[in-house]
Backbone as a chain_set.jsonl record, in Angstrom:
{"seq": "XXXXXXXXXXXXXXXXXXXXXXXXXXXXXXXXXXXXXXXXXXXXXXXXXXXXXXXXXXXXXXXXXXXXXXXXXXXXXXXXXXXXXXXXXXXXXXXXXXXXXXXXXXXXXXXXXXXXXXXXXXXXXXXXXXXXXXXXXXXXXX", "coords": {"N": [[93.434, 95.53, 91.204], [96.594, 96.076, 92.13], [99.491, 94.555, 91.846], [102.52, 94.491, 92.944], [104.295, 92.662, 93.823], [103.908, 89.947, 92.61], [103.929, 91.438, 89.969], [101.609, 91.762, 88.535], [98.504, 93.222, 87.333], [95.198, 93.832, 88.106], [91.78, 93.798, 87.31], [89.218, 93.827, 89.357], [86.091, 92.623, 89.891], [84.667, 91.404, 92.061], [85.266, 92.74, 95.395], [87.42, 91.586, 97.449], [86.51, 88.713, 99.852], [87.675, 89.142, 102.476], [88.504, 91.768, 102.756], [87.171, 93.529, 104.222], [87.899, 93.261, 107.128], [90.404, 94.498, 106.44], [92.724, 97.512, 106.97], [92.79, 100.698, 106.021], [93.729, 102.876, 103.584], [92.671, 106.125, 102.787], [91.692, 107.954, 100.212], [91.8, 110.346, 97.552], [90.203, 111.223, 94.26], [91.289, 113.102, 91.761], [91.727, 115.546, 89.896], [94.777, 115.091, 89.092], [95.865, 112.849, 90.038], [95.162, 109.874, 91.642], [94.872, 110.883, 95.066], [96.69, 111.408, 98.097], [96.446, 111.692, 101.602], [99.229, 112.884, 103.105], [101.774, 113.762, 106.511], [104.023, 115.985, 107.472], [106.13, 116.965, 109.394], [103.926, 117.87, 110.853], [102.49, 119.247, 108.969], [99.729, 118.706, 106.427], [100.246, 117.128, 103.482], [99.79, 116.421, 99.84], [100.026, 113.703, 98.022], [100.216, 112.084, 94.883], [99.249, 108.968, 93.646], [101.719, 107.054, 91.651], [102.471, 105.272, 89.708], [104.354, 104.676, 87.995], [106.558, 106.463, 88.64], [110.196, 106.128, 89.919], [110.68, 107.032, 92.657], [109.246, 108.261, 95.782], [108.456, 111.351, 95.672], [108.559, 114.895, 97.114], [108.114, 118.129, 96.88], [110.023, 120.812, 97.356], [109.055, 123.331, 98.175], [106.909, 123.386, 99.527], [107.113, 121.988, 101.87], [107.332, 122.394, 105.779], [109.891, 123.537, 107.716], [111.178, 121.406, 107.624], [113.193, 118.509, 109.0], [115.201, 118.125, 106.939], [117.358, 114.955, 105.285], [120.07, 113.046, 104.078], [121.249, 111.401, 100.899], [121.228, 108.937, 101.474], [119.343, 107.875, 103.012], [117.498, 106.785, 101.049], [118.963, 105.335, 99.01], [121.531, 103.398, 100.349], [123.903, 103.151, 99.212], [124.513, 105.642, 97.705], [126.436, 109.041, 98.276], [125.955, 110.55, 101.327], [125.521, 113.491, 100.615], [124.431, 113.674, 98.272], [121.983, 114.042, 97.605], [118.691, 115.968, 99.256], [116.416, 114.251, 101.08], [113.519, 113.451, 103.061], [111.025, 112.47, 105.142], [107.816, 111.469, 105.465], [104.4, 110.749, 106.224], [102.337, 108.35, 106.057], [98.62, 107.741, 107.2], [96.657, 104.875, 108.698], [93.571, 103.554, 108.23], [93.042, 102.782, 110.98], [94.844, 104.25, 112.549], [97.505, 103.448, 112.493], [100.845, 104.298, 111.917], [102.925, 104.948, 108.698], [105.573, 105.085, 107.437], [106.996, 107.163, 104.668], [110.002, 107.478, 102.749], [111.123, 109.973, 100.925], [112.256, 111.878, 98.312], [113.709, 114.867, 98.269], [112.637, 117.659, 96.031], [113.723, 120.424, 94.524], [113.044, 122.771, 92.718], [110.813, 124.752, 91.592], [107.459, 124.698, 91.718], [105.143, 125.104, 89.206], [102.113, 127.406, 90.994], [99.552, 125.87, 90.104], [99.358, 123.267, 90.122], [98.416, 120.88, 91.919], [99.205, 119.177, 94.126], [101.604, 118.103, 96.09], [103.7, 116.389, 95.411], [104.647, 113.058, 94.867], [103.513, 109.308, 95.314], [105.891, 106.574, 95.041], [107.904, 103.966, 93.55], [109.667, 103.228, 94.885], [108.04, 103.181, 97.43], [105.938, 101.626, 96.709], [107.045, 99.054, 95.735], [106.856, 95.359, 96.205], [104.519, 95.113, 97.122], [100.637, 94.41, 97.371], [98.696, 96.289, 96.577], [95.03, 97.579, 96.494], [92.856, 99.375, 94.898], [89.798, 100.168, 96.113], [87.528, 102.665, 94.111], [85.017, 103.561, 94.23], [84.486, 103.215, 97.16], [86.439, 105.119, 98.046], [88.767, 104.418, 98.856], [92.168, 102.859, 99.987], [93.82, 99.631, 99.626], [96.604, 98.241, 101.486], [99.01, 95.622, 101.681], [101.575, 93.102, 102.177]], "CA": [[94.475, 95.24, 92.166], [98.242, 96.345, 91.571], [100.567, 92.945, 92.821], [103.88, 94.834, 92.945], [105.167, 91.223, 94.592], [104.168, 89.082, 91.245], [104.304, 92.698, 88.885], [100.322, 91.62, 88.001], [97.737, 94.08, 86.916], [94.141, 92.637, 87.866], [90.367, 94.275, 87.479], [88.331, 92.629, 90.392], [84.783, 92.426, 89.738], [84.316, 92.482, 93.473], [86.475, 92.699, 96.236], [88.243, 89.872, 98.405], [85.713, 88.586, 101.25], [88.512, 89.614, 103.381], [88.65, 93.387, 102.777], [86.287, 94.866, 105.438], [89.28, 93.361, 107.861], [92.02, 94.884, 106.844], [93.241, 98.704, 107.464], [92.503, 101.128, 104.255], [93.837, 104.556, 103.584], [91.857, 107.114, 102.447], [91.925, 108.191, 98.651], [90.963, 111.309, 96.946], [90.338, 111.054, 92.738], [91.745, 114.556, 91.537], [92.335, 115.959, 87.995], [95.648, 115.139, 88.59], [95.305, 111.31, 89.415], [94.81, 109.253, 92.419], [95.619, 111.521, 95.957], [96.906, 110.256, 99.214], [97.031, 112.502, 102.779], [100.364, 112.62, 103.932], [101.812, 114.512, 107.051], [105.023, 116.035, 107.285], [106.073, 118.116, 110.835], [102.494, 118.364, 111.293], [101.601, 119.887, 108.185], [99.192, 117.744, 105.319], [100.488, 117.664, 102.159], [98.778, 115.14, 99.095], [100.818, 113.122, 96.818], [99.875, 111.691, 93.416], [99.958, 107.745, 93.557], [102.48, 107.326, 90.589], [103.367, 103.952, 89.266], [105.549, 105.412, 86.89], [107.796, 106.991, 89.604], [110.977, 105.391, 90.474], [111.301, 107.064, 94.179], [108.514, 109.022, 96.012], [108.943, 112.814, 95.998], [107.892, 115.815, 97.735], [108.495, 119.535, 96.056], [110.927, 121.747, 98.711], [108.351, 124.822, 98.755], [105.843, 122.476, 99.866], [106.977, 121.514, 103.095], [107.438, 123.188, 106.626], [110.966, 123.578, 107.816], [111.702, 119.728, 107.985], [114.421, 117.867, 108.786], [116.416, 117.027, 105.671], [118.309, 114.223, 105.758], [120.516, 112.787, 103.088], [120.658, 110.37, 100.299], [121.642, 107.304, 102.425], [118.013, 107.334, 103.503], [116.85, 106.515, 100.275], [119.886, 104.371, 99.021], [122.535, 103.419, 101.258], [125.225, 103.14, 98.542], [124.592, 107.056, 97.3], [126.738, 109.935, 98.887], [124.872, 111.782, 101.888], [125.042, 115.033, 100.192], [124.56, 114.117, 96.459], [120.806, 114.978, 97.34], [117.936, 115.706, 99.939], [115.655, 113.362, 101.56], [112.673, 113.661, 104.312], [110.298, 111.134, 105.879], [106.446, 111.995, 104.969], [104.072, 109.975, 107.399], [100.881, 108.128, 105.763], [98.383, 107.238, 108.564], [96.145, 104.367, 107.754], [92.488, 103.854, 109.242], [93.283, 102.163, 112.118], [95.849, 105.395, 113.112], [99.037, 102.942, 112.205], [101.476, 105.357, 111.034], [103.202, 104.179, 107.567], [106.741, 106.121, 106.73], [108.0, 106.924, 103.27], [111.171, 108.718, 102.621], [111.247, 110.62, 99.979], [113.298, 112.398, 97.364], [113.416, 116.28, 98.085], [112.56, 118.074, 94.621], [114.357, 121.506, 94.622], [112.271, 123.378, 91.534], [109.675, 125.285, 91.666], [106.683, 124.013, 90.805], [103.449, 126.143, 89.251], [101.012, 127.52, 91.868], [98.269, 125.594, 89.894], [99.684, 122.044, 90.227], [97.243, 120.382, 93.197], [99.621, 118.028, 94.587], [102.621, 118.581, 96.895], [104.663, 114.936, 95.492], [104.321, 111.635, 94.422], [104.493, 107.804, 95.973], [106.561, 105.868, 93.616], [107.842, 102.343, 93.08], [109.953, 102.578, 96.052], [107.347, 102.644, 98.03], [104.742, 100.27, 96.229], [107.936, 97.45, 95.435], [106.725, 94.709, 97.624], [103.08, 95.642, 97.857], [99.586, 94.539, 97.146], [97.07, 97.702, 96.174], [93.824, 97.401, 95.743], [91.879, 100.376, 95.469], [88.204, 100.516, 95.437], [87.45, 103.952, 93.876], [83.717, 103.422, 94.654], [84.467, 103.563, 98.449], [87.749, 105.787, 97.73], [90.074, 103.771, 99.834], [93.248, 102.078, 99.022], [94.304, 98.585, 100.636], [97.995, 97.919, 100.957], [99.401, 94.29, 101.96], [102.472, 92.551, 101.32]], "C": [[95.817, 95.351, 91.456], [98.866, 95.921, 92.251], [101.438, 93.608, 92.502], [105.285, 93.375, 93.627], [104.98, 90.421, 92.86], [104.166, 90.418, 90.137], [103.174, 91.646, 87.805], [99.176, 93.13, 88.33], [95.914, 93.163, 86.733], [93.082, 93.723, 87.706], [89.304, 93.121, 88.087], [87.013, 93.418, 89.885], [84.414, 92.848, 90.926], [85.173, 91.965, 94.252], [86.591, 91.457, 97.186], [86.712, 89.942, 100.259], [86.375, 89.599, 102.579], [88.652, 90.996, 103.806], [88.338, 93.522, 103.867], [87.084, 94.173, 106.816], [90.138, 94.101, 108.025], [91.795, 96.562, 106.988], [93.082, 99.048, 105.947], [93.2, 102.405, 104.848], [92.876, 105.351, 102.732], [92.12, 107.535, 100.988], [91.092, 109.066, 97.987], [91.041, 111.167, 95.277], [90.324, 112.436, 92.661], [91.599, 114.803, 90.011], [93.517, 115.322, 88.137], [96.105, 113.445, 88.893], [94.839, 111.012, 91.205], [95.604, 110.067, 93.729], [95.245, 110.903, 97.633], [97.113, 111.493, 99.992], [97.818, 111.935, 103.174], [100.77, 113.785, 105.119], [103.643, 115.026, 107.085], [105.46, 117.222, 108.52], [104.6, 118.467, 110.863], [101.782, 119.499, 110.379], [101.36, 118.972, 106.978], [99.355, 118.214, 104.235], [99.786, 116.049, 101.416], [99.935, 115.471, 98.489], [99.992, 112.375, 96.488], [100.281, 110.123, 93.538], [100.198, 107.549, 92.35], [103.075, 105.9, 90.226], [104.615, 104.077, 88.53], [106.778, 105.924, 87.677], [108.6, 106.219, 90.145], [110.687, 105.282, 91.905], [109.525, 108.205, 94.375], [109.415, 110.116, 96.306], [107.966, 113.785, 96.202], [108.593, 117.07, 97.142], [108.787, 120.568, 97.7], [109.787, 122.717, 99.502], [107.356, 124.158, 99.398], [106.189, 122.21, 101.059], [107.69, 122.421, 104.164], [108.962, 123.452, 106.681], [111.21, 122.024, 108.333], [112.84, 119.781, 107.921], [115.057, 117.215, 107.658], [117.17, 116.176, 105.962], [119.175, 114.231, 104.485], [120.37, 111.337, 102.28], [120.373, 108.787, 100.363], [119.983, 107.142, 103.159], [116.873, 106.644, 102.243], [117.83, 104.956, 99.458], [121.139, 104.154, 99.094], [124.115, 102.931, 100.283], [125.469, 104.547, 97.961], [125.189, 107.723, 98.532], [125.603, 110.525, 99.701], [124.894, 112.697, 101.492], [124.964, 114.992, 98.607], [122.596, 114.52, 96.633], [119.572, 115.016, 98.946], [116.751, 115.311, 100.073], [114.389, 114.126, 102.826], [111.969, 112.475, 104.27], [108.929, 112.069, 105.577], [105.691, 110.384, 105.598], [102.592, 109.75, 106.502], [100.111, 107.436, 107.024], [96.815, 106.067, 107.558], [94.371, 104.39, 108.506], [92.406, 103.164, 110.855], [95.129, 102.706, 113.182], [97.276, 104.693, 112.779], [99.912, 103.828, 111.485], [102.819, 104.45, 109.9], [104.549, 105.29, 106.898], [107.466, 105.946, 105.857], [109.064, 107.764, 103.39], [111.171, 108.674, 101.203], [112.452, 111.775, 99.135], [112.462, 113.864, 97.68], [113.754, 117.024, 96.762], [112.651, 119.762, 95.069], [113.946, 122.301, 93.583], [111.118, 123.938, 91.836], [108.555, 125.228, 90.801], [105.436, 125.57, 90.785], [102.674, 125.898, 90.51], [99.304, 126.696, 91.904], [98.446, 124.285, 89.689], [99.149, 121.715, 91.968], [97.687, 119.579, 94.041], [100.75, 118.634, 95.323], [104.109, 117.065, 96.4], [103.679, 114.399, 94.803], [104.844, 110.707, 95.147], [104.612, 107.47, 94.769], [106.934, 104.914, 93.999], [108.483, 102.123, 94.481], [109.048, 102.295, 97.204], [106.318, 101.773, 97.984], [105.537, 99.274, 96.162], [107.168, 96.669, 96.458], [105.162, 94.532, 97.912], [101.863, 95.021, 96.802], [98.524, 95.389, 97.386], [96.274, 97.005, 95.694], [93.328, 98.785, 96.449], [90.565, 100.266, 94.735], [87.762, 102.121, 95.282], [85.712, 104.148, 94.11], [83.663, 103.956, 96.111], [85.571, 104.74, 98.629], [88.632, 105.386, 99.042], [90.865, 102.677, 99.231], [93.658, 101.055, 100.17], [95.973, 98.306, 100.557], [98.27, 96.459, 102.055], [100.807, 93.821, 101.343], [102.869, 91.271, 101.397]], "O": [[96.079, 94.806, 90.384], [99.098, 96.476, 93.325], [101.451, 93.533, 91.273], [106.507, 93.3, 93.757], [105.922, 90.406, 92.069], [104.658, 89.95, 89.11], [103.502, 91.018, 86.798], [99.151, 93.831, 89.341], [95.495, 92.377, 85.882], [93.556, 94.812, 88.029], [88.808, 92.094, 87.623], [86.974, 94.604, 89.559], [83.991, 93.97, 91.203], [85.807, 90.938, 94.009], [85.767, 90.585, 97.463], [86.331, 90.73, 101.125], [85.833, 90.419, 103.32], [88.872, 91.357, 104.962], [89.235, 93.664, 104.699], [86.713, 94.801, 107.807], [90.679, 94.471, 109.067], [90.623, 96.913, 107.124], [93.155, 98.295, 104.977], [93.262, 102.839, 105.998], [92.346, 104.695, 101.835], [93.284, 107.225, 100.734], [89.904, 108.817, 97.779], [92.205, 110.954, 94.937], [89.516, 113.073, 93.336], [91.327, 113.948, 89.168], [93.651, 114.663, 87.106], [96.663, 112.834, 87.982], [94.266, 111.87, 91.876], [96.833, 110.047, 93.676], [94.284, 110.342, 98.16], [97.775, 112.394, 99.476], [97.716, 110.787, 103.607], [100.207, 114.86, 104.906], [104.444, 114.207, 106.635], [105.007, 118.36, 108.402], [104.33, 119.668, 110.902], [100.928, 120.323, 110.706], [102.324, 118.445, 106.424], [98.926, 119.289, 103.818], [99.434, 115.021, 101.996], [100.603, 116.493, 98.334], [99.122, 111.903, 97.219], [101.484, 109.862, 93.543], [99.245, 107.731, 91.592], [104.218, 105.596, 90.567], [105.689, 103.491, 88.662], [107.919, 105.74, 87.254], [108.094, 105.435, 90.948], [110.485, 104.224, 92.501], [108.881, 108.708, 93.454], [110.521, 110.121, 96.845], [106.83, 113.749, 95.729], [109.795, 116.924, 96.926], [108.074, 120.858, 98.661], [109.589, 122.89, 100.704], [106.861, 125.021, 100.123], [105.117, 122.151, 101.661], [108.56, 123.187, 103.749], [109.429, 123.619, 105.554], [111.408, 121.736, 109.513], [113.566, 120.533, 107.27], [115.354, 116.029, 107.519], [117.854, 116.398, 106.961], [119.132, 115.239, 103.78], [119.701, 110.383, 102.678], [119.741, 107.923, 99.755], [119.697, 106.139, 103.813], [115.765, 106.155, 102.462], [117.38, 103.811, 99.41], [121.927, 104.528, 98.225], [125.147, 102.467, 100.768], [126.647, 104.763, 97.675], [124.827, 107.369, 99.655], [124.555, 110.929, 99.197], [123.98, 113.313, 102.04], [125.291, 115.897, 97.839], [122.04, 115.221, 95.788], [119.664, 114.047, 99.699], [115.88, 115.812, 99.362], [114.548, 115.246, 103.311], [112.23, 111.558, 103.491], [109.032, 113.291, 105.473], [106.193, 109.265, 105.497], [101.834, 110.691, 106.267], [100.728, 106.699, 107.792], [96.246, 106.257, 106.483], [94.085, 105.298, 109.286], [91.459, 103.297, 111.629], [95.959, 102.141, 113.894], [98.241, 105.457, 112.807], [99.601, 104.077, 110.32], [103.485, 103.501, 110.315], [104.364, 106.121, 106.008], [108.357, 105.1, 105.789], [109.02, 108.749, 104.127], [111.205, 107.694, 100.459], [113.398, 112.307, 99.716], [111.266, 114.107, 97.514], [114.916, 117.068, 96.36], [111.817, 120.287, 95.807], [114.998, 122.889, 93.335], [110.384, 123.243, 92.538], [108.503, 125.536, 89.611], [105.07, 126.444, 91.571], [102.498, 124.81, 91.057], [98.397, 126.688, 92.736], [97.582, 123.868, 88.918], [99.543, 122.315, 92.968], [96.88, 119.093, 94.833], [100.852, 119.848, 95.144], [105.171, 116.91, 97.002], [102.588, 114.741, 94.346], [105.976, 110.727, 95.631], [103.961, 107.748, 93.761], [106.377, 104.613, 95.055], [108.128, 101.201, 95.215], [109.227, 101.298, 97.904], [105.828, 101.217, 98.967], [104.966, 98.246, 96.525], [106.834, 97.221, 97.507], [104.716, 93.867, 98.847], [102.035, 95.099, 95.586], [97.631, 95.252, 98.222], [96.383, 96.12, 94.846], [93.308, 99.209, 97.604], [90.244, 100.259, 93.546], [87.659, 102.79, 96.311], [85.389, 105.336, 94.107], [82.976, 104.941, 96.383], [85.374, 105.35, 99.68], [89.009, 106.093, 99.976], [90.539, 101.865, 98.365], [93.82, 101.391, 101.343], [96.483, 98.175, 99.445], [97.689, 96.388, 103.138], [101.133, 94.111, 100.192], [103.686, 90.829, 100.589]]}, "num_chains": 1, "name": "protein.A"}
């Protein structure tokens, strides 16, 4: 379990009575680490869950013709045009739709990189993960 509320690091033995309650997302184990379906204008792209990452980001070539926004969607004291933003839609099992905004990454990434992004801290701050990689689903709570 990854407590982003107390910034604790646990290994459960076995999981909280409670689990088979709550709402899970789906979780693929990759080469490249832990991958999450996201949607974006109605096309699925996977990001890399990234502790390490300040902000979640999505790579430009990677996504349809979305709406860019600007940086005031990410933080409302940055210039709207010092960089671009989009909204990337996680859905959880109980269809609740879950919206990150993300940092648009303008580089071109290798053809042989498996991922389209990363979630990062902004979107875990706040949050209790637990993922059981046994069932490959991730719990989020806050």
């Amino acid at each position: 379990m990854l407590d982003f509320v107390k910034n604790k690091l646990w290994m459960l033995d076995t999981l909280p009575d409670s689990i088979a309650s709550r709402d899970f997302i789906p979780v693929e184990l990759t080469g490249s680490g832990i991958s999450l379906r996201v949607d974006i204008d109605k096309k699925t792209l996977h990001l890399i869950l990234d502790t390490g990452a300040t902000h979640s980001t999505v790579f430009y070539e990677r996504i349809p013709n979305a709406k860019l926004k600007g940086c005031r969607l990410i933080d409302k004291s940055d210039l709207e045009l010092d960089c671009n933003t989009a909204i990337v839609t996680l859905t959880n099992s109980e269809k609740k739709k879950i919206n990150i905004p993300t940092l648009v990454i303008n580089h071109r990434m290798s053809e042989d990189i498996d991922f389209d992004g990363l979630i990062g801290m902004t979107f875990l701050r706040g949050h209790k993960v637990i993922l059981d990689m046994s069932a490959k689903n991730m719990y989020l709570s806050r």
